[in-house]
ZAKE-229951 format. One line per 10 residues: number of its first residue (from 1); for each residue y, x, z of C-alpha. Coordinates in steps of 0.001 Angstrom, whole numbers, plus 524288, in hexadecimal, padded with zeros to 5 digits. Example, Ala and Ser with C-alpha at 12.3 -4.5 7.8 and 13.67 -1.06 7.14 Angstrom:
% residues 2
1 = 7EE6C/8300C/81E78 ~ 7FBDC/83566/81BE4;
% end
This chain:
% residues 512
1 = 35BD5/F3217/1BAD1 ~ 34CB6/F35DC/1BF1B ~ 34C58/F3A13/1CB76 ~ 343FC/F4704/1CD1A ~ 33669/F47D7/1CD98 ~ 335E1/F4C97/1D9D3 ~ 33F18/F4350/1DF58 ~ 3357D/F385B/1D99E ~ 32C31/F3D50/1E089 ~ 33140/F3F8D/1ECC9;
11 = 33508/F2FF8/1EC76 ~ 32720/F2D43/1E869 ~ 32383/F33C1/1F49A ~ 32CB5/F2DA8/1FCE6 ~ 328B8/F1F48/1F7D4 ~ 31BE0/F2379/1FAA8 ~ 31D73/F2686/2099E ~ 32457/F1ADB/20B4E ~ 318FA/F12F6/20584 ~ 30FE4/F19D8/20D8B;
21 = 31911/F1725/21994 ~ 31C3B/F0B5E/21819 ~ 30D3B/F06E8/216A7 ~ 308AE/F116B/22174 ~ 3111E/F0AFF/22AAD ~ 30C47/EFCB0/22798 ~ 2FDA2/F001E/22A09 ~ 301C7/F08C1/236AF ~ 30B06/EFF91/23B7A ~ 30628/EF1CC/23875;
31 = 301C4/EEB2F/24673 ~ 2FFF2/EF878/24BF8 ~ 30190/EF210/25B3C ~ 2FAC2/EE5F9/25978 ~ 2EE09/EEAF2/251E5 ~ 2E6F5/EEEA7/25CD0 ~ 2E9F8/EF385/26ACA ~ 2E8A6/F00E4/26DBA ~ 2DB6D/F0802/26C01 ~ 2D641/F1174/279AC;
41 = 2DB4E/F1D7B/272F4 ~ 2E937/F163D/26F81 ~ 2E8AC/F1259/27CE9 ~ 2E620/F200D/283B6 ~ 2F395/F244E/27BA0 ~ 2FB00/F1727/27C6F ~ 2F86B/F16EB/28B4C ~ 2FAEF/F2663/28E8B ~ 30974/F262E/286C0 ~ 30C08/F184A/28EBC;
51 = 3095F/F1F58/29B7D ~ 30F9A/F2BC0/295B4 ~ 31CD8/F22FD/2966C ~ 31A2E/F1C82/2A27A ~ 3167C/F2865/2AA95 ~ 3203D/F3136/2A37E ~ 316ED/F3B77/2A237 ~ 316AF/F40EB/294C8 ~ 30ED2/F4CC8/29652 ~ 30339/F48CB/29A44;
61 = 2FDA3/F3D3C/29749 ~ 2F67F/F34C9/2A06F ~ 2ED60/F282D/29F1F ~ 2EFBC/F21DD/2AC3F ~ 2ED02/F2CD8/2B4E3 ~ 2E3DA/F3595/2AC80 ~ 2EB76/F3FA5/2A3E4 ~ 2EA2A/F3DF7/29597 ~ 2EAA0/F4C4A/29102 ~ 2DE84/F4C49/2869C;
71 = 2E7F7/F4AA7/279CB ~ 2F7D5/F4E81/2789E ~ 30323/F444E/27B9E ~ 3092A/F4443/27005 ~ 30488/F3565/26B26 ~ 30808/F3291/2799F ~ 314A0/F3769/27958 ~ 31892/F3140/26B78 ~ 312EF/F2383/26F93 ~ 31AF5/F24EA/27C5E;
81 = 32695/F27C8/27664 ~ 32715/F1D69/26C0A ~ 32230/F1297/27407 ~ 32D12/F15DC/27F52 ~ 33743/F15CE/274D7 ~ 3318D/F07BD/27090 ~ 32F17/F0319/27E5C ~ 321F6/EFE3F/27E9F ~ 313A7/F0430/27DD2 ~ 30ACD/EFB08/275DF;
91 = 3024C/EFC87/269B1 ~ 30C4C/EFB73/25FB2 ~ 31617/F0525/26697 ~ 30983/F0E18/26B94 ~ 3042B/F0EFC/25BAB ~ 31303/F100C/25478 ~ 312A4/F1EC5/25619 ~ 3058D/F20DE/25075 ~ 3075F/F16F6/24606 ~ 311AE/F1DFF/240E6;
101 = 30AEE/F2C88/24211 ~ 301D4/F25BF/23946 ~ 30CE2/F224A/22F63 ~ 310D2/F3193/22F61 ~ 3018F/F33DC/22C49 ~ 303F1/F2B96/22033 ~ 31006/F30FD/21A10 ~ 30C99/F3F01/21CEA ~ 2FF7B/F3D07/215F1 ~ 306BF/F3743/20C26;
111 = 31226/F42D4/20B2F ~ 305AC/F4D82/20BD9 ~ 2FE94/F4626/20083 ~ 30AA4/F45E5/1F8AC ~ 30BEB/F543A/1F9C9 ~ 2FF8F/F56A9/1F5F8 ~ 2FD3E/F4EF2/1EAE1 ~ 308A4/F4216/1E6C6 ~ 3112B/F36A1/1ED08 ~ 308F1/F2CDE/1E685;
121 = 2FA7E/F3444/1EC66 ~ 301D8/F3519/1FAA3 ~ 30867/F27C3/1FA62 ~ 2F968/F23F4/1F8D4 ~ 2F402/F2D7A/20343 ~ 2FDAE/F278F/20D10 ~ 2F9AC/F1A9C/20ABD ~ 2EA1D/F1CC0/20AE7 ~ 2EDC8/F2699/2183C ~ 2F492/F18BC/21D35;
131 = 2E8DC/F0F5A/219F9 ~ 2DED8/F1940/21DF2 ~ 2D6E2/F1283/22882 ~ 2D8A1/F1F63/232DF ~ 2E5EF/F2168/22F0C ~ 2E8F1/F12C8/233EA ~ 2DFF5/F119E/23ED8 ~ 2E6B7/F1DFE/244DD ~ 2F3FB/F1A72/240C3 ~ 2F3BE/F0F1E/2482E;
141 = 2EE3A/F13C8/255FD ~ 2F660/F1A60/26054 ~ 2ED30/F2726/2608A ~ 2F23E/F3490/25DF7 ~ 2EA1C/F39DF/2517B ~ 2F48C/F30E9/2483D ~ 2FED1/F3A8D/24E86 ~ 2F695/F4656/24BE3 ~ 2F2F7/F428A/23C8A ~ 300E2/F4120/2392B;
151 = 3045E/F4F15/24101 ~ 2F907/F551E/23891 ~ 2FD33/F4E21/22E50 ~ 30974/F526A/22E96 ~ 30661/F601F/22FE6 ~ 2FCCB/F61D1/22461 ~ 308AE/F5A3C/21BC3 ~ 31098/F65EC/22028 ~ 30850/F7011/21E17 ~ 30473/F6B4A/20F62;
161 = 313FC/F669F/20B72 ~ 31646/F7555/20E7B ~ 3099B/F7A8F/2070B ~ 307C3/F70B9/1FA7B ~ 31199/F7289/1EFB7 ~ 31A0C/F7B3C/1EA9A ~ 3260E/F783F/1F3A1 ~ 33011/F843F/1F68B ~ 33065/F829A/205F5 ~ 33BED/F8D32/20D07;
171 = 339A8/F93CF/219B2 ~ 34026/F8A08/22178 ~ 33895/F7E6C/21C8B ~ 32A23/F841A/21CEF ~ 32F24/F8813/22BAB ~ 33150/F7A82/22E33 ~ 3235A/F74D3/2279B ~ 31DCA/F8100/22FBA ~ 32474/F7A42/23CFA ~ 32120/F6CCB/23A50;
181 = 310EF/F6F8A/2355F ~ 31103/F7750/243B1 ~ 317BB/F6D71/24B20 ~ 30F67/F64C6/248AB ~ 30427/F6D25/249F4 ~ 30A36/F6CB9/25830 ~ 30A63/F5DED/258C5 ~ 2FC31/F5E25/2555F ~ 2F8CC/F61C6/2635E ~ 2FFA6/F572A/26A31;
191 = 2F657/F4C8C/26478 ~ 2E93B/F505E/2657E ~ 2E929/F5CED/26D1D ~ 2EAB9/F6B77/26875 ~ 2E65F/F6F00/25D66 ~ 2E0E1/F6376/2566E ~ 2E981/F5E90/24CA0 ~ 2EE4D/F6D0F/24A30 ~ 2E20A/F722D/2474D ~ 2DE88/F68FF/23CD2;
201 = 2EC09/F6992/236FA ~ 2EAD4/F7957/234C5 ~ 2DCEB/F76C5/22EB5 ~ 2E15A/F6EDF/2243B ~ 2EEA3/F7647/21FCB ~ 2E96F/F83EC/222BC ~ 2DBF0/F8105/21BD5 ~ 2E289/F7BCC/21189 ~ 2EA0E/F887B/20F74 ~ 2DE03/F8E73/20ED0;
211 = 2D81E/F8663/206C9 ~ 2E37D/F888B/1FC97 ~ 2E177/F96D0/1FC96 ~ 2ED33/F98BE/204A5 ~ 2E95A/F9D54/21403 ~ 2F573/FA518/213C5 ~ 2FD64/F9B5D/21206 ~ 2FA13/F9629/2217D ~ 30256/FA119/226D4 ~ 30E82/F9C58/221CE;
221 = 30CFD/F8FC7/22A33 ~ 30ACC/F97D9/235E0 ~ 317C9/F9616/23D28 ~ 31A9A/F9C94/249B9 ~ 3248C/F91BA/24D25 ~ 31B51/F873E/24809 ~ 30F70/F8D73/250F1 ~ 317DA/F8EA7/25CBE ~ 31D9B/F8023/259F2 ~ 30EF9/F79FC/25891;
231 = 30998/F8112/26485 ~ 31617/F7D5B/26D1D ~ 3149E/F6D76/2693B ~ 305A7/F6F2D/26930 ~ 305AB/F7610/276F0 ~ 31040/F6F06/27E3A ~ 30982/F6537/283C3 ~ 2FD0C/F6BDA/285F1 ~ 303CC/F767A/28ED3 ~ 30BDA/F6C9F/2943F;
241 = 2FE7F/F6484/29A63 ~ 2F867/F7184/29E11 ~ 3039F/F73C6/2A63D ~ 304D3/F66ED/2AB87 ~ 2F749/F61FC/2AC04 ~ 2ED99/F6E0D/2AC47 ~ 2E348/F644D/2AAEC ~ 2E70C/F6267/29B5C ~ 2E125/F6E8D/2998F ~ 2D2CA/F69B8/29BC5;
251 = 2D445/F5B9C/295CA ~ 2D769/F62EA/2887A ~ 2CC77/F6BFA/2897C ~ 2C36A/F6037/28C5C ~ 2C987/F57D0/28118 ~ 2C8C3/F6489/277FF ~ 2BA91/F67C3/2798A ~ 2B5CA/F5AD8/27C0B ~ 2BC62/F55A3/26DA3 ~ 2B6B6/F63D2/267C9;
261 = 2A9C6/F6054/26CA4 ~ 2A8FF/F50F2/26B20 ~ 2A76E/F5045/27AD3 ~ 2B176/F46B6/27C12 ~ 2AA7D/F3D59/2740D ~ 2AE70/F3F3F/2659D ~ 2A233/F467E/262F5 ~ 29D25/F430D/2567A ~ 29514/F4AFF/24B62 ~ 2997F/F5303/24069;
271 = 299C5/F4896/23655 ~ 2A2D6/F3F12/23E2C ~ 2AF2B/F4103/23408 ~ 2A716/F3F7A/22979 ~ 2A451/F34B7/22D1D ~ 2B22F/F2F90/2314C ~ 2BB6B/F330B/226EF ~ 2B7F0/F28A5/21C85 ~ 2BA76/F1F11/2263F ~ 2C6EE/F21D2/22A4D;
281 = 2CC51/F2387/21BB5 ~ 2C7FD/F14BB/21985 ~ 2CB47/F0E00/21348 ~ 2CD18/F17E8/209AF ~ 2C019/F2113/208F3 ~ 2BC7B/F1E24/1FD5C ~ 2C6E1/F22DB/1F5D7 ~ 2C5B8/F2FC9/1FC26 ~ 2B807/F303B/1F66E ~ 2BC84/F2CF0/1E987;
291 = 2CA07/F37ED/1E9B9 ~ 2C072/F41D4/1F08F ~ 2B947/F47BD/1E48F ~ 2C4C5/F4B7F/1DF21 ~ 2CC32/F505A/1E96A ~ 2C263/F582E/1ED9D ~ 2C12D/F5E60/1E08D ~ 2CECE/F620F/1DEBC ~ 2CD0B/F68BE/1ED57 ~ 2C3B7/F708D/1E994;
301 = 2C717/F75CD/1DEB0 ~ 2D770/F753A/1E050 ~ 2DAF1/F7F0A/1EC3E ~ 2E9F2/F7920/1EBE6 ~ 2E6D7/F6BAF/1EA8E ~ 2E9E8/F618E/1F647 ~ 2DCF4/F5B99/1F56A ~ 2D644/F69C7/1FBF9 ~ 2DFDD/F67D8/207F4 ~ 2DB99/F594F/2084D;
311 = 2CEAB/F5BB2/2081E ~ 2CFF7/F666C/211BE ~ 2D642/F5E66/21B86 ~ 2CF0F/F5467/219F0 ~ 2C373/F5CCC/21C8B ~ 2C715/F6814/22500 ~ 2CB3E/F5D45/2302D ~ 2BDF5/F57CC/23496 ~ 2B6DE/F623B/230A4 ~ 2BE0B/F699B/23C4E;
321 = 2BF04/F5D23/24290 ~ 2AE3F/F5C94/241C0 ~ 2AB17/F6A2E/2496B ~ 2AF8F/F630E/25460 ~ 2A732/F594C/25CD0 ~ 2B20C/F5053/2605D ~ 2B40D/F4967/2546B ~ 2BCD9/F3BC1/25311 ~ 2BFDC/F3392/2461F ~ 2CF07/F363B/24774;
331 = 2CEB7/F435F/245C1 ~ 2CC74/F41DA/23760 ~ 2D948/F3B95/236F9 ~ 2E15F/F48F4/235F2 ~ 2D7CA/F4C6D/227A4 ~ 2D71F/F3BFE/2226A ~ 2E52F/F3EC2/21CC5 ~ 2E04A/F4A49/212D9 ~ 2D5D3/F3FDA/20CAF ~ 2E043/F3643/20994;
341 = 2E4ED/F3A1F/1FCDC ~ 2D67A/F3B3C/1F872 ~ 2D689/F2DE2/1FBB3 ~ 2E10C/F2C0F/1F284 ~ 2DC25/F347A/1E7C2 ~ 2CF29/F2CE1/1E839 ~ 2D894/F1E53/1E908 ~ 2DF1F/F20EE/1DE1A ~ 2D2F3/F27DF/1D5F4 ~ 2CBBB/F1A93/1D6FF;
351 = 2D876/F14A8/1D229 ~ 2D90B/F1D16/1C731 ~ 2C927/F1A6B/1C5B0 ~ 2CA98/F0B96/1C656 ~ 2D55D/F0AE8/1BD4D ~ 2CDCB/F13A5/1B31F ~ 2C18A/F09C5/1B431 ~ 2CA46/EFE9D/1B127 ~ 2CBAA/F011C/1A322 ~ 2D369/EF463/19FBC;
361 = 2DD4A/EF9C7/1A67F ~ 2E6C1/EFFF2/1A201 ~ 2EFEA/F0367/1AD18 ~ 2EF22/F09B6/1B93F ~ 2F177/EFD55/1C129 ~ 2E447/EFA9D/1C7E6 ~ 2E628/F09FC/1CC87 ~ 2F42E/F0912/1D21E ~ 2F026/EFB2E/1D848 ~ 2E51E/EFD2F/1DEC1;
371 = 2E88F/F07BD/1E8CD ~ 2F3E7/F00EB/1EF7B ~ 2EAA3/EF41C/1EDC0 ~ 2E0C2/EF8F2/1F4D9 ~ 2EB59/EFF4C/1FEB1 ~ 2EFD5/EF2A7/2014D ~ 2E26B/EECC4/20440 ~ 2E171/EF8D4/20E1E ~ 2EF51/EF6A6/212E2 ~ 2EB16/EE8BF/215C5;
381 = 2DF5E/EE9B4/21BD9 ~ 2E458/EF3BB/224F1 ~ 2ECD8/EE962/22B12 ~ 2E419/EE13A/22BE0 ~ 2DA49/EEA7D/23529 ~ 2E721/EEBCD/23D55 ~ 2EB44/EDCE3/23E77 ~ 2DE56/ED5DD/23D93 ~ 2D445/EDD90/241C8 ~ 2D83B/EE823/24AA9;
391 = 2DDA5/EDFEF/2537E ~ 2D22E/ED6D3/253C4 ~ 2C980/EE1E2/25784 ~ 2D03E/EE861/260E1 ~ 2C73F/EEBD2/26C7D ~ 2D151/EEEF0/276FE ~ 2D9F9/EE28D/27475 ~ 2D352/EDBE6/2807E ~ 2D699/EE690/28A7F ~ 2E58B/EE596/28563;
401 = 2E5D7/ED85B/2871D ~ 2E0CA/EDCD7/295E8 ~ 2EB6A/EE68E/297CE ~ 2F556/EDCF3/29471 ~ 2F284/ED347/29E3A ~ 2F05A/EDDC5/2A823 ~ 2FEF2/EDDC4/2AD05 ~ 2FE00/ECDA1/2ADFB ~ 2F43F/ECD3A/2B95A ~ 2FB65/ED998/2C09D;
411 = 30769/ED6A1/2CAB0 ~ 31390/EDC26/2C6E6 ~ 312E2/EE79A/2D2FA ~ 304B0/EEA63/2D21F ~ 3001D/EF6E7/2CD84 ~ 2F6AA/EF8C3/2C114 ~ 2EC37/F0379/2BEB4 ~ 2E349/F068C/2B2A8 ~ 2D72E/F0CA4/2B87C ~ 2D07B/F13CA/2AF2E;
421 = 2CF74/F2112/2A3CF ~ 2D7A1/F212A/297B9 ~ 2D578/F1294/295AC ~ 2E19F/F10D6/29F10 ~ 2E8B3/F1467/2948E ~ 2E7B0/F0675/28D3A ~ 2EB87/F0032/29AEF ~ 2F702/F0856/29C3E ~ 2FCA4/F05C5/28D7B ~ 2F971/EF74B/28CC9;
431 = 2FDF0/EF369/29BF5 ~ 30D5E/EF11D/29B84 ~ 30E9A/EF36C/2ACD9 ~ 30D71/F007D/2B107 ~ 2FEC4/F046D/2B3A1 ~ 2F795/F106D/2B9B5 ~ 2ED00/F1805/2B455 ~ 2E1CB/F1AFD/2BDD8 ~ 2D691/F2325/2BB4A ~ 2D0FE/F250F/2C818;
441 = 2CCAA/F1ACC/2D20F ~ 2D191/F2263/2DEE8 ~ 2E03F/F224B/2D7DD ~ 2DE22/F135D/2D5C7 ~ 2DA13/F1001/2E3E3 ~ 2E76F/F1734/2E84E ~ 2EEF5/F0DF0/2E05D ~ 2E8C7/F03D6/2E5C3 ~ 2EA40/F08AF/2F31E ~ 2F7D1/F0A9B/2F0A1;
451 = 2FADE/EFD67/2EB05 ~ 2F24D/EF57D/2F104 ~ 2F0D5/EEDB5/2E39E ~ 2ED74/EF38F/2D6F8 ~ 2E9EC/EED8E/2C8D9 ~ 2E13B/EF6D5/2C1CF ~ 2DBDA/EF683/2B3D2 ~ 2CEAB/EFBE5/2B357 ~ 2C0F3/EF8FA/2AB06 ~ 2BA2F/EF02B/2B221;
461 = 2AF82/EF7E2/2B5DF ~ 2B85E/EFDF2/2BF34 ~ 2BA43/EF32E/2C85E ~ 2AF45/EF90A/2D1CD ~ 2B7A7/F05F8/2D281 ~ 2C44A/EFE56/2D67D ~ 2BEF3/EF91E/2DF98 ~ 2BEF1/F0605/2E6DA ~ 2CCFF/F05C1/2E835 ~ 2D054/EF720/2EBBC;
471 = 2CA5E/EE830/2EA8A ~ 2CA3F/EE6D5/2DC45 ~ 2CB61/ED875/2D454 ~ 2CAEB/ED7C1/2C5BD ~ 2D657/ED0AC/2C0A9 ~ 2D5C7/ED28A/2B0AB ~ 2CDC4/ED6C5/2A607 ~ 2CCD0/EDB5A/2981F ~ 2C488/ED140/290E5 ~ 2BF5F/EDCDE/289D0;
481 = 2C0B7/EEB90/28835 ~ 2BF57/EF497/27D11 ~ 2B1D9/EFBB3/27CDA ~ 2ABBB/EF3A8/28ABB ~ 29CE9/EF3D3/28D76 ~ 29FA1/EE939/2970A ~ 2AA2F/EE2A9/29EBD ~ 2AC36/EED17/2A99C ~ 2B112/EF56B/29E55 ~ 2BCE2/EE93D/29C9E;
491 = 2CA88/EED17/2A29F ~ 2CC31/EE6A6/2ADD1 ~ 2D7EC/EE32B/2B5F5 ~ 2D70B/EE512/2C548 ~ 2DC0E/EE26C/2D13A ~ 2DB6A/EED59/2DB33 ~ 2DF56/EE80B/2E8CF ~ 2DE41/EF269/2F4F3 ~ 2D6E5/EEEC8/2FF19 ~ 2DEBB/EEF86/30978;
501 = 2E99A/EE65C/30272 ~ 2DE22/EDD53/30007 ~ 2DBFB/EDAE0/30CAA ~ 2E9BB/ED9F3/31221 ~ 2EB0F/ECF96/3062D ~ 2DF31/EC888/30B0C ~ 2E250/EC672/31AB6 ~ 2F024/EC218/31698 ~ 2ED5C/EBB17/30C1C ~ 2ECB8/EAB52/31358;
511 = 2DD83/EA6E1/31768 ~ 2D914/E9ACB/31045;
% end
């Protein structure tokens, strides 16, 4: 008996996502915690949710003493969680969260492109998403914009599984879509502050609409459970800090304007994603060049067809993105997804092309063979970057190494401070003995008042400022540090002895 064609198809889909997932989760996975150690912005989160679940304070975040209240806690919170329930912060533990957002990346890219046009086009959009060189560089890093792309991500799926088609949905179930697209609208706002993620979410499914000829059809998504839903998650935590830390309040303005106007150092000219976005779709770009033509043809001149909402995601994002000064290379990462099946048009075009050119041929073989060949080759040399040469190049391996011998030249009641910025936040992640963060040298001297011996990890260069708050000896360094002009820029164990303890030590200390 044949089975249905719609039941055939529905297992053609589901052998796709398990293709997709299974070789997803190989490239995300593979050496994930020995590849490299953690990079200064893994560190600021890695170090925040470690202190987060030593200090018990969930709320607000701190780095050592200085409150961290710039971005929401939500990567914070999930990292704290799962490494608590596995009982250990390091790499591997620290990057398994975000490793696996990256995985639902994948398979919703591939359930969206399966919508929109077949299983076989979005079994091969999930695998190019996969190899993509941005989609595993940011897989693979414990940073917070992997957790946003899948959120969007997950959103826009919603929105177009309700819109594409000719599905029959009841009341109750485009209620539910309604709740979910505006819950996560909601958990948009906990990752890189209000406003961000949601903003260019609505831009792509509303300008779609639009696009299609269809603006009225953006009122049946309004929802006033949905709204009040998204602003309660979005909110929550924002009121929460303003209530508890009035100070929040200026921090976000600061972070707000100074990202809108490029003042906090992401300032960069008009043309920056132009010049960006071929580069992060290695090593694939030239495909996209090849499938573009076309596509944009059909979008042009086909209001309905899923190539105009590709190509206006794809280029409604940095368009916004580029009226503002602040501009940074991973926020094309939330429009890379709509170019994929391009990618995959143009792949299997110049399969199609090359198999026409072969005229001796007489089957499609060369056309069906080379994709997954040359998917392969990318496969491989992807693991190869992550178990040859990452960890050969890693410019903050020498200042781990440091941090782990820290503890060795430390007795077992002495205390231990980090003096320093954010960049206490690597100390306090990759020292295993409980360690204070100190920002400001009047709080350090009182700890060494108070203890009359104190080990302090500091940049070298700030060995003439200890010495304001006790006789200071150097006892360990890092043979190098990541981005040093010189070696007072090295971490640098000391030795903070008060003065007064020195010199009881030194009359009863015997006279040679």
């Amino acid at each position: 008996m044949t089975p249905p064609e719609g039941h055939a198809n529905r297992l053609h889909a589901y052998r796709s996502y398990a293709i997709v997932g299974s070789v997803t989760a190989l490239l995300f996975f593979f050496a994930l915690g020995s590849c490299r150690t953690l990079t200064d912005h893994e560190a600021l989160l890695a170090g925040s949710a470690k202190q987060m679940v030593a200090d018990g304070r969930w709320l607000v975040l701190y780095i050592g003493d200085i409150p961290r209240l710039e971005k929401p806690p939500l990567p914070q919170w999930i990292v704290g969680a799962w490494a608590s329930f596995l009982g250990d912060f390091n790499e591997w533990t620290v990057r398994m969260p975000f490793a696996a957002f990256g995985i639902v990346v994948v398979l919703l890219e591939t359930v969206l492109m399966t919508r929109l046009f077949d299983a076989r086009t979005g079994m091969w959009c999930g695998l190019i998403q996969a190899t993509c060189v941005y989609q595993m560089a940011h897989a693979r890093l414990a940073e917070s914009d992997i957790i946003l792309q899948a959120i969007v991500l997950g959103a826009i799926t919603l929105f177009v599984w309700r819109e594409w088609g000719e599905t029959v949905w009841s009341t109750r179930q485009h209620f539910l879509v309604q709740l979910g697209f505006w819950t996560l609208l909601g958990l948009m706002n906990l990752l890189k502050g209000v406003g961000f993620g949601a903003i260019l979410t609505i831009l792509t499914c509303g300008g779609w609409l639009v696009l299609r000829g269809n603006a009225h059809g953006l009122w049946k998504w309004w929802s006033w459970p949905g709204v009040a839903l998204a602003v309660l998650i979005g909110l929550a935590w924002p009121v929460a800090v303003a209530l508890y830390e009035p100070a929040g309040l200026a921090i976000w303005q600061d972070q707000i304007l100074g990202r809108a106007t490029g003042s906090l150092g992401y300032h960069q000219p008009v043309w920056y994603y132009l010049l960006h976005w071929p580069v992060q779709l290695l090593p694939w770009t030239p495909f996209l060049f090849v499938g573009a033509a076309a596509s944009w043809k059909r979008a042009r001149t086909e209001p309905a067809s899923a190539d105009r909402l590709l190509w206006w995601w794809a280029l409604s994002h940095p368009a916004l993105l580029t009226l503002s000064s602040g501009k940074h290379h991973h926020y094309l990462i939330y429009a890379l997804p709509a170019l994929t099946p391009i990618i995959v048009q143009g792949l299997l075009q110049t399969g199609h092309a090359l198999t026409q050119r072969i005229a001796s041929l007489r089957t499609p073989t060369i056309a069906t063979m080379a994709g997954p060949c040359l998917l392969g080759v990318v496969i491989v040399g992807h693991l190869t970057v992550q178990t040859m040469i990452l960890p050969r190049r890693d410019p903050s391996a020498a200042d781990t190494q440091f941090l782990a011998q820290v503890e060795q030249h430390i007795p077992a009641k002495t205390p231990l401070a980090a003096f320093g910025g954010q960049e206490v936040a690597r100390h306090v992640f990759y020292v295993q003995r409980p360690l204070t963060g100190v920002s400001h040298i009047d709080r350090l001297a009182g700890m060494v008042h108070d203890s009359r011996e104190l080990f302090v990890i500091a940049r070298g260069r700030a060995e003439d400022e200890l010495r304001q708050t006790g006789d200071v000896a150097m006892v360990l360094q890092s043979r190098t540090t990541r981005r040093e002009k010189s070696p007072l820029d090295r971490y640098t164990l000391f030795r903070v002895t008060h003065r007064e303890t020195l010199a009881a030590e030194e009359l009863t200390s015997p006279k040679r």
